[in-house]
C-alpha positions as CSV (number, residue, x, y, z in Angstrom):
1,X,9.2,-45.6,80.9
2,X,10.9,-48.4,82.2
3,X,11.4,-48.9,86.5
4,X,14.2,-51.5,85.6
5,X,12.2,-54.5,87.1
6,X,11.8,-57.1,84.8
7,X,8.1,-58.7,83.6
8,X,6.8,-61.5,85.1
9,X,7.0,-62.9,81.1
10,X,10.6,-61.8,81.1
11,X,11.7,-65.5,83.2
12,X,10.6,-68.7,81.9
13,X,10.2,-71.1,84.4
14,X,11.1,-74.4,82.3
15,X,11.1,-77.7,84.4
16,X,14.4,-79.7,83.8
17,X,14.3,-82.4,81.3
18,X,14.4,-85.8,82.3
19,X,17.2,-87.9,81.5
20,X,16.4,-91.8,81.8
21,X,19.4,-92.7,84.3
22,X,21.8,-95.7,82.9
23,X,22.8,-98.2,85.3
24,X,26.9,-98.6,85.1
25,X,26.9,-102.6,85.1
26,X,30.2,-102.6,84.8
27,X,31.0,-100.6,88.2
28,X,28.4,-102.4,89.7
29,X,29.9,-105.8,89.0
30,X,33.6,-104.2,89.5
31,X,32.4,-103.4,93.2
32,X,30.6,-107.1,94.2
33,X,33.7,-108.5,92.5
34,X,36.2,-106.5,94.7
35,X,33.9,-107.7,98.0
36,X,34.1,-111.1,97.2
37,X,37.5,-110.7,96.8
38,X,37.9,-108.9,100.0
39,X,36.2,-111.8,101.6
40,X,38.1,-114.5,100.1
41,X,41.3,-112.9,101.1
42,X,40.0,-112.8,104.4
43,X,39.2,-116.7,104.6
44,X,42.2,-117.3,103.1
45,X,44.7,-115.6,105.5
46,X,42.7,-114.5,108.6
47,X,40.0,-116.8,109.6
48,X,37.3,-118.1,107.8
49,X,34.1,-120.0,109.3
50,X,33.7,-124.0,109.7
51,X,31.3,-126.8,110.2
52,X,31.1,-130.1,112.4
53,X,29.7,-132.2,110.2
54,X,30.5,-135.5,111.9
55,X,31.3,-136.8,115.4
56,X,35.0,-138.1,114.8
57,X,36.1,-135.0,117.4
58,X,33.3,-135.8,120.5
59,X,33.0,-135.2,123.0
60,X,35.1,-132.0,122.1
61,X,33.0,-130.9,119.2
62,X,29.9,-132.0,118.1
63,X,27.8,-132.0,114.7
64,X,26.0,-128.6,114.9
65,X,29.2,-127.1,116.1
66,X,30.2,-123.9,114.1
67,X,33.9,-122.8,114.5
68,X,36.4,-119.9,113.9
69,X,39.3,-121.0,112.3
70,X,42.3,-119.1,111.8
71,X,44.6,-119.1,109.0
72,X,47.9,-117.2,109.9
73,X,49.3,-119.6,113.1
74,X,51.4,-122.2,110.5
75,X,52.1,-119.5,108.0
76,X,50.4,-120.1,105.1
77,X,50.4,-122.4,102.0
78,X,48.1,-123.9,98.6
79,X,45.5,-125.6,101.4
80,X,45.3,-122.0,103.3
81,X,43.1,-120.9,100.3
82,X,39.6,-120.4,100.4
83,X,37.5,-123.6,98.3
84,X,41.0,-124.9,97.6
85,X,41.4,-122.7,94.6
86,X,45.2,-122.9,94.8
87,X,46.6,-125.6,92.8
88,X,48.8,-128.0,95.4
89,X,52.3,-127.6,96.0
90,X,55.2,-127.5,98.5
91,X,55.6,-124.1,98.8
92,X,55.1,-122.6,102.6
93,X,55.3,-118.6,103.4
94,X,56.1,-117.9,107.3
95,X,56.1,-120.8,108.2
96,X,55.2,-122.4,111.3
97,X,54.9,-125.9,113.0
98,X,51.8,-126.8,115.0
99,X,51.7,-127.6,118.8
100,X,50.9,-131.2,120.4
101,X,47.2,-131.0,121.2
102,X,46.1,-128.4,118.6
103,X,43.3,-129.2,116.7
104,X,44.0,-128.9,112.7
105,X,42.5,-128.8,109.5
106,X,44.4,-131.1,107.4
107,X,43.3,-131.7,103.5
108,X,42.9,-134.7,102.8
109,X,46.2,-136.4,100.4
110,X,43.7,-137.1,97.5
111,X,40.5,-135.3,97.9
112,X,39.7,-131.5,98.1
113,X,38.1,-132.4,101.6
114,X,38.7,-130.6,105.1
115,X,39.2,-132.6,107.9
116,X,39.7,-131.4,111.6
117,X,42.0,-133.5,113.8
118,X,43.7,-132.4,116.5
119,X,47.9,-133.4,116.9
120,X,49.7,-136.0,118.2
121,X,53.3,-136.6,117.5
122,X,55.6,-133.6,115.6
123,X,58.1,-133.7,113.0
124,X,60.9,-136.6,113.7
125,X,58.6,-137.9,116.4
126,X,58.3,-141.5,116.5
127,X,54.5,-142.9,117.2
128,X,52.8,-145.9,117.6
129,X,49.4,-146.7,119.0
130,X,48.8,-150.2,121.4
131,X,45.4,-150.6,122.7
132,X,44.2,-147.6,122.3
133,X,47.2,-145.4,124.0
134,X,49.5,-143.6,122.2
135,X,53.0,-144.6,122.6
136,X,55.2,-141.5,121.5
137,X,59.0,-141.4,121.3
138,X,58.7,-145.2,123.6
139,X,56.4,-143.4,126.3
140,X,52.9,-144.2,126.2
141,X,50.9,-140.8,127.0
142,X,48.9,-140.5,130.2
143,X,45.3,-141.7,130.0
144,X,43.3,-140.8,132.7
145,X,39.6,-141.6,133.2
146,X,37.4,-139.1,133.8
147,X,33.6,-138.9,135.0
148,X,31.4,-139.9,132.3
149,X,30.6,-137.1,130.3
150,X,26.9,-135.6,129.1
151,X,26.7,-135.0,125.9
152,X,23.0,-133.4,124.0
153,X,21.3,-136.1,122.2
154,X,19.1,-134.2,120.2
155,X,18.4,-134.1,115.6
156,X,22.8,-133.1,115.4
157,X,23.7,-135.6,118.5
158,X,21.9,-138.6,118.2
159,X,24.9,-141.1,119.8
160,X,24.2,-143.2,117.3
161,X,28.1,-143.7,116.9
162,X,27.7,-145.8,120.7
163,X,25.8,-148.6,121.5
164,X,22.1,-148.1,121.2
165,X,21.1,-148.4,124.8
166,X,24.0,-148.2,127.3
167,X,25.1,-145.0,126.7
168,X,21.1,-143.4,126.8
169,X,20.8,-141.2,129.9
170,X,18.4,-138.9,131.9
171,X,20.3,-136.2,133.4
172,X,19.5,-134.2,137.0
173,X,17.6,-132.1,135.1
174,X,15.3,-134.7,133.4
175,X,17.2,-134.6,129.8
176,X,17.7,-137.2,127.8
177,X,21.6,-137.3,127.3
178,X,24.3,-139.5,125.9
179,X,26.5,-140.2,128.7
180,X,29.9,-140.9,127.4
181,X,33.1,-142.5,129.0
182,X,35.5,-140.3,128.8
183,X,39.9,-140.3,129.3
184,X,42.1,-137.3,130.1
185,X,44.8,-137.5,127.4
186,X,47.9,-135.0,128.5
187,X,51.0,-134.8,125.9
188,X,54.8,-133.7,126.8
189,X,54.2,-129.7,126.4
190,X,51.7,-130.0,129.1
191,X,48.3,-129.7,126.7
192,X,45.5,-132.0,127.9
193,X,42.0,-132.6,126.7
194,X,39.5,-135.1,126.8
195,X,39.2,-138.5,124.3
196,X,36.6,-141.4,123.7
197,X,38.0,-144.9,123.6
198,X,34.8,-147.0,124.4
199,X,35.5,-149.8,122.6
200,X,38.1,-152.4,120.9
201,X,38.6,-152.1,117.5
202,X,41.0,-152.4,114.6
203,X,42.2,-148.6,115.0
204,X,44.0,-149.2,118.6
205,X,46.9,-150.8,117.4
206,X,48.9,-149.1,114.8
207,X,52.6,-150.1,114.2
208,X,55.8,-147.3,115.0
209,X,56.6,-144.9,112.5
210,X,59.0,-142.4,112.3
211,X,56.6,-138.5,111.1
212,X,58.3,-137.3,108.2
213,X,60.2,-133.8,109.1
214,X,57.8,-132.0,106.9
215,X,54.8,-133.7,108.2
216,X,52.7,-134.1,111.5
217,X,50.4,-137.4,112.8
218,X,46.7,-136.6,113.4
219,X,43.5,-138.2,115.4
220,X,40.3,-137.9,116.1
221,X,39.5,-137.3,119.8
222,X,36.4,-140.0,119.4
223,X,38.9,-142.7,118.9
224,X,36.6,-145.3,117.6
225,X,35.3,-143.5,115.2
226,X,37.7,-141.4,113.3
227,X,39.4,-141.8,109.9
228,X,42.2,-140.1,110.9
229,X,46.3,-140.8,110.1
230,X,45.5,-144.4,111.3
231,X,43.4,-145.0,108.9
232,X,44.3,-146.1,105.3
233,X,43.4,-143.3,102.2
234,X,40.9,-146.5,101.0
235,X,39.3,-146.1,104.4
236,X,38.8,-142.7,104.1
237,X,41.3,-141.5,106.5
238,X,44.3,-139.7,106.0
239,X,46.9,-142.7,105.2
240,X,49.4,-141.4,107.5
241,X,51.3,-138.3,108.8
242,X,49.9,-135.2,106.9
243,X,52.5,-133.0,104.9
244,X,52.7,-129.6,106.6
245,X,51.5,-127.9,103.5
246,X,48.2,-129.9,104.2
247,X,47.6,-127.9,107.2
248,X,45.0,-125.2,106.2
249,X,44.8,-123.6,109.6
250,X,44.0,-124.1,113.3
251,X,40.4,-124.4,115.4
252,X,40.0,-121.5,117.8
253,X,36.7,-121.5,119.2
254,X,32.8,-122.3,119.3
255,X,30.8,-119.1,117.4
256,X,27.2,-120.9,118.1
257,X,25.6,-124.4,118.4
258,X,22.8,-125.9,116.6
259,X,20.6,-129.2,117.8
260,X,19.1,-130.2,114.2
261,X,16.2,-128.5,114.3
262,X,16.7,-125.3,112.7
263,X,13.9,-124.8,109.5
264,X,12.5,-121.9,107.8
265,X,10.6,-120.3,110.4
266,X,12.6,-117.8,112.0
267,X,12.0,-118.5,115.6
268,X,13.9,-122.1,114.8
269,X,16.7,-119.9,114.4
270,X,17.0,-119.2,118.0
271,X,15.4,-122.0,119.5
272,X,17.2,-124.2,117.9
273,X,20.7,-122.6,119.7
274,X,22.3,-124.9,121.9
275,X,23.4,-123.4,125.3
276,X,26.6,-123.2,127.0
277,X,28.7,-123.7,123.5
278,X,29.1,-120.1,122.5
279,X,32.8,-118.6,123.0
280,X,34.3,-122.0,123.9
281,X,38.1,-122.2,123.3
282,X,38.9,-125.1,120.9
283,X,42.5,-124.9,122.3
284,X,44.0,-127.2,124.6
285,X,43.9,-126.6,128.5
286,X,47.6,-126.6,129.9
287,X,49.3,-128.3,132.9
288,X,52.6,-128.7,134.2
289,X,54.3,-131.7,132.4
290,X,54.2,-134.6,134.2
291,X,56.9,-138.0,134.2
292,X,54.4,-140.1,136.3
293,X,53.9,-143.3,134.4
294,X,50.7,-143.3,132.4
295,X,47.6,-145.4,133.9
């Protein structure tokens, strides 16, 4: 007679086969492709990171220096891409013109090369350079000198680009420095930052031009040694005003610092930080515009 419970027998208690589990390459590789896209949209019209590689902008950057730069501020154009993957060309969306005293990432005319320079004279300006002073629309620009300035001189700041012994300093503190002399540069809209113009050379006299409308002129804050829109394209430098769609966005600010010594052990990594760089605004300080003759 049956209670109408089942038998133990009556239920098999089978384990689940196993199934060998396929990787799906191709949604794998879909997904790292969409990132990198992601990413390179960001770089390319947001901000993207950048390196000081040389000392053509002391004493306001330094080699070591990482940056923010942002991508948006001119609109944006073929040098706005990310590893220059745009082919080159006139074309310009939103666009914008940059400010006297903003520091720039120009392309170079013939190279895929960044450089960073900051502005000096604007579309239809005319500019000329005599002894080391910029003369802008017939006005030379105020030049005021400043304290000497400390600099690090460590494996990234080696003030190699000076004179090998007059510009080696001990600080307060007992740190070797480079002590640098430094001039207060301040342009029509009131933007003022310091330069480096320590010594004579063939870059302080440059004849008038008129910048192109579509163009802007550019230098490197460390006067003497900066291949900049002075300087001819066999030289290195830019060979003039740089076209607007050259412009490949504007410097922001410090992220971190780093003195040359960084290697593969991980406490480098922090010791190896520079302090006091962190957060520092790239952009120009402001004042009230001035008509006092320059010095």
């Amino acid at each position: 007679m049956s209670t109408g419970t089942p038998a133990v027998n009556d239920i098999t208690d089978k384990e689940p086969e196993k199934t060998d589990e396929k990787i799906d390459w191709i949604a794998e590789i879909r997904g790292l492709a969409v990132m990198l896209l992601a990413v390179l949209a960001f770089h390319s019209f947001v901000a993207k990171p950048f390196y000081i590689p040389s000392e053509s902008m002391m004493p306001n950057l330094l080699i070591g220096d990482r940056l923010v730069v942002s991508k948006y501020p001119y609109g944006w154009n073929w040098s706005s891409i990310s590893f220059h993957l745009a082919p080159r060309g006139s074309w310009r969306l939103w666009p914008a013109t940059p400010e006297y005293g903003d520091i720039v990432i120009p392309v170079h005319p013939t190279r895929d090369e960044d450089y960073i320079k900051r502005v000096v004279a604007l579309p239809g300006d005319r500019i000329a350079v005599s002894n080391g002073q910029i003369i802008l629309n017939g006005t030379p620009i105020p030049q005021k000198v400043e304290p000497a300035l400390d600099l690090p001189l460590d494996g990234n700041s080696t003030c190699d680009g000076f004179l090998p012994d007059e510009f080696r300093a001990t600080d307060k503190d007992g740190h070797r420095v480079c002590r640098v002399p430094v001039l207060r540069e301040t342009m029509p809209n009131g933007a003022t930052y310091l330069i480096i113009d320590h010594e004579p050379q063939g870059l302080d006299d440059f004849p008038e031009i008129t910048v192109p409308d579509d163009a802007v002129f550019v230098m490197g804050d460390n006067r003497d040694h900066s291949a900049d829109s002075r300087a001819e394209i066999a030289a290195k430098g830019l060979g003039g005003p740089v076209p607007l769609v050259n412009i490949g966005g504007r410097a922001e600010f410090i992220t971190f610092s780093l003195d040359g010594t960084t290697s593969l052990n991980p406490v480098s990594w922090f010791t190896s930080l520079r302090g006091g760089r962190a957060g520092s605004t790239l952009r120009p300080a402001l004042v009230e515009r001035s008509t006092s003759p320059a010095n």
